[in-house]
C-alpha positions as CSV (number, residue, x, y, z in Angstrom):
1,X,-87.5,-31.8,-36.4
2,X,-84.2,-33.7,-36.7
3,X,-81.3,-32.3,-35.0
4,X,-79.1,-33.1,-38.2
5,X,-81.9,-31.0,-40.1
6,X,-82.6,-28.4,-37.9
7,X,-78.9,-28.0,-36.4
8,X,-77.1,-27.0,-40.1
9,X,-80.0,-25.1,-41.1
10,X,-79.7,-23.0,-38.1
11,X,-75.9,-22.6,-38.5
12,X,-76.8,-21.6,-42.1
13,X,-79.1,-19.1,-40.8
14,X,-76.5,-17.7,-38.0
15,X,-74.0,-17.4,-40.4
16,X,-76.3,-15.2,-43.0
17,X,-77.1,-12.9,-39.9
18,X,-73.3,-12.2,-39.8
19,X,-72.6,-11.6,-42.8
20,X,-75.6,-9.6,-43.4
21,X,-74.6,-7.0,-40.5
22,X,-71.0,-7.0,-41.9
23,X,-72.3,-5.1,-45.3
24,X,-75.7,-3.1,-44.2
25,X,-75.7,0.4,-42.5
26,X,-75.4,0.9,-38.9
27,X,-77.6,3.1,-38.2
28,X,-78.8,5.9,-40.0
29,X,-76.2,8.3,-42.2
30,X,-73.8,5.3,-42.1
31,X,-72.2,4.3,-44.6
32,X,-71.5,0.2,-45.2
33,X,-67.5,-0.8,-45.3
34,X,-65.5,-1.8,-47.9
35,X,-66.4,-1.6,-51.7
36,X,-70.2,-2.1,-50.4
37,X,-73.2,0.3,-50.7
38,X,-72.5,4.3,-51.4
39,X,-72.6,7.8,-49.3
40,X,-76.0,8.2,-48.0
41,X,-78.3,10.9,-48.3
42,X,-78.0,12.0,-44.9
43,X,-74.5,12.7,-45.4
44,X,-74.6,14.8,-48.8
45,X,-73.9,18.6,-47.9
46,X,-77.6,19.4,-49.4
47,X,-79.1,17.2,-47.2
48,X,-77.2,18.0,-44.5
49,X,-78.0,21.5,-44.9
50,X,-81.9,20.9,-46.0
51,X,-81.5,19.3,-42.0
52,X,-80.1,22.4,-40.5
53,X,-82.7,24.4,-41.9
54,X,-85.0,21.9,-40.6
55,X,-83.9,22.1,-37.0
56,X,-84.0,25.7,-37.2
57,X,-87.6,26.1,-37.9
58,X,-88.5,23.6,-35.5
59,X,-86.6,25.4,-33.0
60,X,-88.8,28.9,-34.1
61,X,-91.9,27.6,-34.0
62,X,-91.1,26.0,-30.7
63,X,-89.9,29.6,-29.7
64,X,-92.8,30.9,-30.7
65,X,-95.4,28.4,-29.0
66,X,-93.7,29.0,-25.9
67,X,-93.8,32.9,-26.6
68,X,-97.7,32.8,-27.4
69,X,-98.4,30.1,-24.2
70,X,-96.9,33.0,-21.9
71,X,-98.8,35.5,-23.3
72,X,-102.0,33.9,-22.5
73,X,-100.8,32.9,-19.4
74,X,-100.1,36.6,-18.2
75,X,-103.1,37.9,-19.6
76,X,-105.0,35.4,-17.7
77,X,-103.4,36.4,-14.6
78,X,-103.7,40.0,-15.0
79,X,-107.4,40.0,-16.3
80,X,-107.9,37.9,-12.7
81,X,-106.3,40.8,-10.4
């Protein structure tokens, strides 16, 4: 390809990069600057809360796993003695 083709066209294409990562999110929950884009759901106190509860479930049943994992465990070891 033509350097006076291919050079512009990838300028062009730079320059869209930029200004594309100037107005979408950063990551998730982030909210774009300026009069762009809107809060997101992660940040709405429902969600945020829906999130909590989440965690917190995930936490029990991981609590629990572990609880029923040592269980076995010292039954095996005491059925072996």
């Amino acid at each position: 390809m033509l350097d006076r083709l291919y050079l512009p066209l990838l300028v062009l294409a730079t320059l869209a990069v930029i200004a594309l990562s100037l107005v979408w999110p950063q990551g998730l929950g982030d909210r774009s600057p300026g009069p762009f884009g809107s809060v997101p759901a992660q940040q709405t106190p429902a969600m945020k809360a829906a999130m909590e509860r989440e965690t917190q479930a995930a936490q029990q049943r991981d609590r629990q796993a572990r609880d029923a994992v040592r269980e076995l465990q010292s039954k095996a070891i005491s059925s072996h003695q």
